[in-house]
N, CA, C and O atoms as a Maestro MAE file, in Angstrom:
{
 s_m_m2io_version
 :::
 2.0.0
}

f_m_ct {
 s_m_title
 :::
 protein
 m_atom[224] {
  # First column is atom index #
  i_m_mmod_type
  r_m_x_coord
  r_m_y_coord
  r_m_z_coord
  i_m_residue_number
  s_m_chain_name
  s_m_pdb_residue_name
  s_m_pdb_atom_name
  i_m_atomic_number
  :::
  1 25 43.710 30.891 156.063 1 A "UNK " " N  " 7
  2 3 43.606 29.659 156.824 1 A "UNK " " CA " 6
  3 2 42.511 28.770 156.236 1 A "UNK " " C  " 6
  4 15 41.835 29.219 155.310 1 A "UNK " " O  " 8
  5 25 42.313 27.691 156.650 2 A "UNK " " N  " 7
  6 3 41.238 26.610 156.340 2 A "UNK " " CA " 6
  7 2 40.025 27.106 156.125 2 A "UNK " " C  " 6
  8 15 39.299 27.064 155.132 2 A "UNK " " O  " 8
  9 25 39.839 27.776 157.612 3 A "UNK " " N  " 7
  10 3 37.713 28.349 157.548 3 A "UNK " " CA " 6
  11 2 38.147 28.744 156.816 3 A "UNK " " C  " 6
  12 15 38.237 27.781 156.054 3 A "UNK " " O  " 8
  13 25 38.775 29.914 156.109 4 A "UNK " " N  " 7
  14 3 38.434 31.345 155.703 4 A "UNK " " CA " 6
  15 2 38.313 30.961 154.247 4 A "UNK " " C  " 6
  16 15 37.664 31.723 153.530 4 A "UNK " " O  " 8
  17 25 39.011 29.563 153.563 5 A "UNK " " N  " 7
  18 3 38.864 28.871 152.793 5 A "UNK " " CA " 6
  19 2 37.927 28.146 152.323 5 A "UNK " " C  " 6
  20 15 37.655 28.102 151.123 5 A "UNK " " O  " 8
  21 25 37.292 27.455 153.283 6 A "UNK " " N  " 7
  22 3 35.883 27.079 153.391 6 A "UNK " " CA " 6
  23 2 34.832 27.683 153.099 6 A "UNK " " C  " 6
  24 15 34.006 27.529 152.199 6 A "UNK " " O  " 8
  25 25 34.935 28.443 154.004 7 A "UNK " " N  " 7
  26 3 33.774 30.157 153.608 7 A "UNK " " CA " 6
  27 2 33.616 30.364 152.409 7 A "UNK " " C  " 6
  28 15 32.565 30.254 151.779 7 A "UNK " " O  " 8
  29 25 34.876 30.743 151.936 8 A "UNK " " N  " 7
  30 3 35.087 31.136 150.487 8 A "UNK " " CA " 6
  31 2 34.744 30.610 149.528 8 A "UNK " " C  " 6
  32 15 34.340 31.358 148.637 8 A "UNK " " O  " 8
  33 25 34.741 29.220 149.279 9 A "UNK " " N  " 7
  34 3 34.621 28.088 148.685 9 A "UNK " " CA " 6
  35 2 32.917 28.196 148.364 9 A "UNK " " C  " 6
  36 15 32.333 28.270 147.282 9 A "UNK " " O  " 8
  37 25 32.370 28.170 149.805 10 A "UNK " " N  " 7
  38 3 30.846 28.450 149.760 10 A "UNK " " CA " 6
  39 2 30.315 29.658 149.322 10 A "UNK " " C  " 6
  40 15 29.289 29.911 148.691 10 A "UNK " " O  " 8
  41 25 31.057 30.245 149.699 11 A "UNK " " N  " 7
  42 3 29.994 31.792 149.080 11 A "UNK " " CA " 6
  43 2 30.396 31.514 147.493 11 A "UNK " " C  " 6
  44 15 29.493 31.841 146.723 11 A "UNK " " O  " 8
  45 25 31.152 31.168 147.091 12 A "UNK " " N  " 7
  46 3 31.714 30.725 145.403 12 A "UNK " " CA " 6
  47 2 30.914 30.016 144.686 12 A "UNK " " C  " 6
  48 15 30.738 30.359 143.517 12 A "UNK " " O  " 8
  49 25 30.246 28.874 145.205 13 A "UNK " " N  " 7
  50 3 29.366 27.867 145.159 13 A "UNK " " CA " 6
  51 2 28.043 28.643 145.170 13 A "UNK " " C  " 6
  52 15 27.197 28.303 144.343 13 A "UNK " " O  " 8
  53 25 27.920 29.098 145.553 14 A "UNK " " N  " 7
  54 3 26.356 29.777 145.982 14 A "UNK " " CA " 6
  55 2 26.109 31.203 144.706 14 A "UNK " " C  " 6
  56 15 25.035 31.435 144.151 14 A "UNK " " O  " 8
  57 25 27.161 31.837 144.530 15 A "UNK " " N  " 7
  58 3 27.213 32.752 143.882 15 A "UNK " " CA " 6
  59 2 26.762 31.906 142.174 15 A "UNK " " C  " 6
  60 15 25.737 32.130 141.529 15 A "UNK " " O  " 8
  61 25 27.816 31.004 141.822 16 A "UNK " " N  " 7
  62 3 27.722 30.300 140.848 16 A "UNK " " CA " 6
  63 2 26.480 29.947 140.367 16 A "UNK " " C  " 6
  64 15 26.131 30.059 139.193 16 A "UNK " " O  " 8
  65 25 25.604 29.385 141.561 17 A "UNK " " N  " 7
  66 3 24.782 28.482 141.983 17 A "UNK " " CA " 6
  67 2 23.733 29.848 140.962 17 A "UNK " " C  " 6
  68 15 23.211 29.811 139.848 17 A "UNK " " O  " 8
  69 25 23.795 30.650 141.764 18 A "UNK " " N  " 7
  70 3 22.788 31.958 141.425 18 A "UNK " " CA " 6
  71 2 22.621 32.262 139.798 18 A "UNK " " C  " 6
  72 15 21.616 32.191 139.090 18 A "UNK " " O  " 8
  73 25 24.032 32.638 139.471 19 A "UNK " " N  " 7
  74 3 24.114 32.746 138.209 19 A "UNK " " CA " 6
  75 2 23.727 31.566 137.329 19 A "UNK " " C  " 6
  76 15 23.639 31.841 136.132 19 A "UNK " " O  " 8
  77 25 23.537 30.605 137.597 20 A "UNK " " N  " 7
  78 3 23.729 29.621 136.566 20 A "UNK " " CA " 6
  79 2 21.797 29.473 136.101 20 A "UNK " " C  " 6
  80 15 21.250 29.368 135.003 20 A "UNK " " O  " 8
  81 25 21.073 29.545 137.917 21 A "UNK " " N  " 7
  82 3 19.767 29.331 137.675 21 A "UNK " " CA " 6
  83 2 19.389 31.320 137.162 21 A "UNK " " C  " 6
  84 15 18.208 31.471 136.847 21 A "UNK " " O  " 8
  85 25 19.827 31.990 137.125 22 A "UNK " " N  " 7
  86 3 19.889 33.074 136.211 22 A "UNK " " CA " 6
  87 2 19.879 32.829 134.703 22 A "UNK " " C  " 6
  88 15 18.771 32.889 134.170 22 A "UNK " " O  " 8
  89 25 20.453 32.683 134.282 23 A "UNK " " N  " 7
  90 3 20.639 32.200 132.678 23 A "UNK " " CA " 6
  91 2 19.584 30.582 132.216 23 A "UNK " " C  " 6
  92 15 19.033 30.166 131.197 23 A "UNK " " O  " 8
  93 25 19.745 30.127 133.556 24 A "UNK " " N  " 7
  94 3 18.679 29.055 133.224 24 A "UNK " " CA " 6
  95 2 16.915 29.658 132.555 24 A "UNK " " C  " 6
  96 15 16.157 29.401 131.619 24 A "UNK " " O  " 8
  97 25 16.985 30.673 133.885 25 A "UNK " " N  " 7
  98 3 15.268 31.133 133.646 25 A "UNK " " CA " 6
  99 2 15.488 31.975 132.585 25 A "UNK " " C  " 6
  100 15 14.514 32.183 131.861 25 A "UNK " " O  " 8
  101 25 17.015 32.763 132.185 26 A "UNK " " N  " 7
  102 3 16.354 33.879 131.086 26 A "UNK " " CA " 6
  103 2 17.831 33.341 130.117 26 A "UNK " " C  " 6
  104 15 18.915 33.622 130.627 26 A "UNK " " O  " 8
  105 25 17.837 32.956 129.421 27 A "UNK " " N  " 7
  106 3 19.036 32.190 128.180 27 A "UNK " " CA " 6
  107 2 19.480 33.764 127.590 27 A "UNK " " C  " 6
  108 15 20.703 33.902 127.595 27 A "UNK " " O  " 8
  109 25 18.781 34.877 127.125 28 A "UNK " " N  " 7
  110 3 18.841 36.101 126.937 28 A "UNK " " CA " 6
  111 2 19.843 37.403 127.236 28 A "UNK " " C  " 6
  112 15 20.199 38.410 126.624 28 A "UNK " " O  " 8
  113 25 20.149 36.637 128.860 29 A "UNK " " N  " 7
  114 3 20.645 37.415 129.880 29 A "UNK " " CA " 6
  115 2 22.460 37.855 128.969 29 A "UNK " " C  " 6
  116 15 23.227 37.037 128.461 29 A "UNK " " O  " 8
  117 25 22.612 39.154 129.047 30 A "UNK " " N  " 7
  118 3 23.993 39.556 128.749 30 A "UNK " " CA " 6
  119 2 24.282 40.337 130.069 30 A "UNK " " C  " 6
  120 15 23.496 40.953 130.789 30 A "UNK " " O  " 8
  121 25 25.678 40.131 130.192 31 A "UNK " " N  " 7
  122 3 26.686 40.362 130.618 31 A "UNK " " CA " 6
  123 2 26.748 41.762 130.985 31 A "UNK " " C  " 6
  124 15 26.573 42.647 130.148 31 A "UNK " " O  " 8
  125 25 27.107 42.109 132.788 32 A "UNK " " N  " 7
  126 3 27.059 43.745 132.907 32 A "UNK " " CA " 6
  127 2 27.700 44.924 131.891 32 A "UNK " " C  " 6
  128 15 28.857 44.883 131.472 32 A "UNK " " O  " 8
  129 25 27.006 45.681 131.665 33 A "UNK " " N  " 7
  130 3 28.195 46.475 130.977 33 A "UNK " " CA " 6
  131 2 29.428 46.588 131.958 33 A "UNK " " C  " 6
  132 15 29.502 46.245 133.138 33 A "UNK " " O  " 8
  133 25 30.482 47.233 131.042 34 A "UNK " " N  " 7
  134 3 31.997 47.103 131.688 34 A "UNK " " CA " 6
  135 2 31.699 48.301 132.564 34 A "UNK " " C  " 6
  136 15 32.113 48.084 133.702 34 A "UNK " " O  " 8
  137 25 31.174 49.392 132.449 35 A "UNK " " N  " 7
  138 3 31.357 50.503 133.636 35 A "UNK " " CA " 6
  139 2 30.688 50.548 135.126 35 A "UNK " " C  " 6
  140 15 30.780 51.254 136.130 35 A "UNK " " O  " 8
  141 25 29.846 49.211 134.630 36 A "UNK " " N  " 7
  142 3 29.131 48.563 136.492 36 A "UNK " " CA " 6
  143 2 29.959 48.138 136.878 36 A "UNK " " C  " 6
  144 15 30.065 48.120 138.104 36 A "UNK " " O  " 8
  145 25 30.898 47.621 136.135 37 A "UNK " " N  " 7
  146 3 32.197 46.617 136.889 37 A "UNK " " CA " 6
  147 2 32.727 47.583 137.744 37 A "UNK " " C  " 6
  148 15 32.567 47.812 138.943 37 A "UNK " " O  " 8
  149 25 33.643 48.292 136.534 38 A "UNK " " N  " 7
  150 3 34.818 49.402 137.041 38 A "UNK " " CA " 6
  151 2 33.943 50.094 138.162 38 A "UNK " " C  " 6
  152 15 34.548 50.131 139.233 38 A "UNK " " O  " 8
  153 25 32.706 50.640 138.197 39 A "UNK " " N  " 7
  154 3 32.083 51.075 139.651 39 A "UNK " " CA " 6
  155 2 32.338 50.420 140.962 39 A "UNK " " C  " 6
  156 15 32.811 50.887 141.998 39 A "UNK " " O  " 8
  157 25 31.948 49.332 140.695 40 A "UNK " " N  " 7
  158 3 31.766 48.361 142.219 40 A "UNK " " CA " 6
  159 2 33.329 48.198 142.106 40 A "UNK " " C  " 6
  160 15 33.728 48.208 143.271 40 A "UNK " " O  " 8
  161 25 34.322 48.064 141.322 41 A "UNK " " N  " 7
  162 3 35.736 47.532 141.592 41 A "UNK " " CA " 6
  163 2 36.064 49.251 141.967 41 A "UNK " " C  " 6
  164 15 36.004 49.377 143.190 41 A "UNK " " O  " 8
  165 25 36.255 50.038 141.562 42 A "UNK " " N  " 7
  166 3 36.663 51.181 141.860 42 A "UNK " " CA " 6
  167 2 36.218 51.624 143.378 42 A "UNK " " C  " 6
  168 15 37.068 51.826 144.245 42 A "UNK " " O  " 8
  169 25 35.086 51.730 143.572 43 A "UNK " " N  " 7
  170 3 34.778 51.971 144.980 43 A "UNK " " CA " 6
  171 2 35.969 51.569 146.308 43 A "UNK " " C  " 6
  172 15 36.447 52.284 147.189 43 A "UNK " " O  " 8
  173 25 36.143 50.301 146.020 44 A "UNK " " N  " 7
  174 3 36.719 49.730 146.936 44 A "UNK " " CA " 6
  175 2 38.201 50.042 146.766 44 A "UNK " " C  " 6
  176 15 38.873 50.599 147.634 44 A "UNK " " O  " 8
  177 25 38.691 49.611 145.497 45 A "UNK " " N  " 7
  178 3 40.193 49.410 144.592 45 A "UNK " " CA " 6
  179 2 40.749 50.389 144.362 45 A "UNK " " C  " 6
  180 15 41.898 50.476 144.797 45 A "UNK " " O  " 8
  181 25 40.170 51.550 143.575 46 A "UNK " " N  " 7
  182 3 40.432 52.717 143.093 46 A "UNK " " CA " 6
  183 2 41.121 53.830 143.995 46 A "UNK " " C  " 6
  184 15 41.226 54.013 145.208 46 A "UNK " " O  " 8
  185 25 41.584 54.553 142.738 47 A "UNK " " N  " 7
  186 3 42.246 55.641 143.285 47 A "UNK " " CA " 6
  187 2 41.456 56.408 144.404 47 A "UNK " " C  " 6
  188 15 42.143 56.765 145.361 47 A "UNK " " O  " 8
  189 25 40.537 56.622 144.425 48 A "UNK " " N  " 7
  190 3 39.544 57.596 145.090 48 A "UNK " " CA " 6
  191 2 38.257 56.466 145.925 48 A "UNK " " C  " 6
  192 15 37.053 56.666 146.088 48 A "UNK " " O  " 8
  193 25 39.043 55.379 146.287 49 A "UNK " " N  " 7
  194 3 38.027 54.090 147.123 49 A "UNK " " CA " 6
  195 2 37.389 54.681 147.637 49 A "UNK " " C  " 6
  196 15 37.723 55.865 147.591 49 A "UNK " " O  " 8
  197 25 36.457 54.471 148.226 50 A "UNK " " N  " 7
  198 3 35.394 55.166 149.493 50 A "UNK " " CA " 6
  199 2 34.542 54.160 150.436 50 A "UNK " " C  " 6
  200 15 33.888 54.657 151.353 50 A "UNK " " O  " 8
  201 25 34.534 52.755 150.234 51 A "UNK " " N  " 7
  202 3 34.444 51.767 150.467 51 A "UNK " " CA " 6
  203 2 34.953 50.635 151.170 51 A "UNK " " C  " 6
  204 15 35.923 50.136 150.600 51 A "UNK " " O  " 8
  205 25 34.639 50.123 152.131 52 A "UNK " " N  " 7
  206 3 35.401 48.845 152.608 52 A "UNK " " CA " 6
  207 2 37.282 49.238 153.688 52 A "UNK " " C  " 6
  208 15 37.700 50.233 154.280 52 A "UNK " " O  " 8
  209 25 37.658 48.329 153.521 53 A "UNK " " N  " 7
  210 3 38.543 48.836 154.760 53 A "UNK " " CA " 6
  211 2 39.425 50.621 154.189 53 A "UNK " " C  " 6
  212 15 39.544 51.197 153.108 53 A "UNK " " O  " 8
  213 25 39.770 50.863 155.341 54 A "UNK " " N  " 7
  214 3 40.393 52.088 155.213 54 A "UNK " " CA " 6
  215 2 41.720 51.663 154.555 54 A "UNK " " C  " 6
  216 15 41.649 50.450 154.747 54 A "UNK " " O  " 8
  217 25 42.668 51.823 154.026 55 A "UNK " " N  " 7
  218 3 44.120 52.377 153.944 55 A "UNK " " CA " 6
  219 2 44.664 52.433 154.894 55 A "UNK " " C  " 6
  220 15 44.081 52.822 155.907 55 A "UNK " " O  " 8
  221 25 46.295 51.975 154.915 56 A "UNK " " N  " 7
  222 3 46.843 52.095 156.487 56 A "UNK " " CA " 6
  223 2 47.839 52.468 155.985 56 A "UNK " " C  " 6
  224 15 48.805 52.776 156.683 56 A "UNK " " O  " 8
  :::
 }
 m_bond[223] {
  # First column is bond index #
  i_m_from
  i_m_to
  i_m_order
  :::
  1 1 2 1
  2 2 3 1
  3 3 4 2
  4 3 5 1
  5 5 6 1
  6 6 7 1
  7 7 8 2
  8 7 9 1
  9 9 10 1
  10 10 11 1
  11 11 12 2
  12 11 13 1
  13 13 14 1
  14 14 15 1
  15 15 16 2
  16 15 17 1
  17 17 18 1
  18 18 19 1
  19 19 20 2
  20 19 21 1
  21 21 22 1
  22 22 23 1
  23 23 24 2
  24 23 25 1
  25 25 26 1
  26 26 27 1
  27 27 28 2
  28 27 29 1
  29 29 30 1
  30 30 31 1
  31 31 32 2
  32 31 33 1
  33 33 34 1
  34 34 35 1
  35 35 36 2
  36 35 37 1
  37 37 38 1
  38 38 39 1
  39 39 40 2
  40 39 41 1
  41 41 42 1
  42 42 43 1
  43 43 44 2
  44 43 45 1
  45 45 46 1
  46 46 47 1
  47 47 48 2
  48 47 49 1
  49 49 50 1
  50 50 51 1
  51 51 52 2
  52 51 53 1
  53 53 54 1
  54 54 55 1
  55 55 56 2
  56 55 57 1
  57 57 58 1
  58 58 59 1
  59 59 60 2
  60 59 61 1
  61 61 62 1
  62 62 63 1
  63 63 64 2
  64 63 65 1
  65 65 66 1
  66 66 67 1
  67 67 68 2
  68 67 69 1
  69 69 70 1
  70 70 71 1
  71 71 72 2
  72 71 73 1
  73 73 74 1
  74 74 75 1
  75 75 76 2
  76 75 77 1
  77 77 78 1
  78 78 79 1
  79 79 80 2
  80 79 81 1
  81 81 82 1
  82 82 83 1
  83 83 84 2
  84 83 85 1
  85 85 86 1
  86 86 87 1
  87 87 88 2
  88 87 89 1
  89 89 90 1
  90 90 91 1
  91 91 92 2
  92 91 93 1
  93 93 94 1
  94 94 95 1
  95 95 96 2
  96 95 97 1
  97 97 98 1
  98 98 99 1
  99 99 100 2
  100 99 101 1
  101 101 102 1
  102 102 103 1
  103 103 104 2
  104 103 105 1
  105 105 106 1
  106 106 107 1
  107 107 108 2
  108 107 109 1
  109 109 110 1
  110 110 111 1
  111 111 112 2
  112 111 113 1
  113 113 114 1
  114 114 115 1
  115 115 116 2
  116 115 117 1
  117 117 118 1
  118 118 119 1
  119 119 120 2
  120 119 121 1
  121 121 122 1
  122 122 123 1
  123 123 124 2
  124 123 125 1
  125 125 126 1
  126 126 127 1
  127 127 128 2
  128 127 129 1
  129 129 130 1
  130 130 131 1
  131 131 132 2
  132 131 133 1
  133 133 134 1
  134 134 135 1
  135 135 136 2
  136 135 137 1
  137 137 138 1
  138 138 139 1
  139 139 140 2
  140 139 141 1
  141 141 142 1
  142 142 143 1
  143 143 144 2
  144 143 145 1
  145 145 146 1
  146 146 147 1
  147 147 148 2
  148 147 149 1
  149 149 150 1
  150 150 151 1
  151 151 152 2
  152 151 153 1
  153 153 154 1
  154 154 155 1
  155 155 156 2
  156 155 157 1
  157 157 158 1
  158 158 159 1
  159 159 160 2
  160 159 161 1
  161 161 162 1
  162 162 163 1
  163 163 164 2
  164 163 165 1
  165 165 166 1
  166 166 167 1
  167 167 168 2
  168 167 169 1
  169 169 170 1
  170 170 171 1
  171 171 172 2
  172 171 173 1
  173 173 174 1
  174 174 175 1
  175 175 176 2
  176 175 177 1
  177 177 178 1
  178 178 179 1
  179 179 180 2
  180 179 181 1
  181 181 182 1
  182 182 183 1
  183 183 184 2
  184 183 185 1
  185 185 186 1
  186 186 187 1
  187 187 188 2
  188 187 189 1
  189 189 190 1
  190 190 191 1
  191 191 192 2
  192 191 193 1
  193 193 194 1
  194 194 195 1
  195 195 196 2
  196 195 197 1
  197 197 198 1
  198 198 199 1
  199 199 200 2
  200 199 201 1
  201 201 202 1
  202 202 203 1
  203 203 204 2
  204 203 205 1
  205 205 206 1
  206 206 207 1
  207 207 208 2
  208 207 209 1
  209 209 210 1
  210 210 211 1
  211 211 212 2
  212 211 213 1
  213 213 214 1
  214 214 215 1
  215 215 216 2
  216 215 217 1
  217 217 218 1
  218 218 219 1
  219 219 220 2
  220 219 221 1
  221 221 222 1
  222 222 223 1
  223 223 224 2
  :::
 }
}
């Protein structure tokens, strides 16, 4: 729906917002390694989630 769009929009903005003055203060800054990703995405996503809503 609309809010939930809105919301979204903002936390997007803000996130951005973060990263951008991130790289501002350190130009240096690289990129997570790929297996922090697959962690935080797996938790939730993954075969073996443990995270966030249950399965129905």
């Amino acid at each position: 729906n609309a809010d939930d769009a809105v919301k979204n929009n903002l936390i997007l903005e803000k996130v951005a917002f973060m990263a951008l003055n991130s790289v501002l203060l350190n130009p240096n800054l690289k990129p997570l390694p790929e297996y922090v990703l697959n962690k935080h995405h797996n938790r939730k996503h993954g075969p073996d989630a443990y995270y966030g809503q249950k399965k129905k």
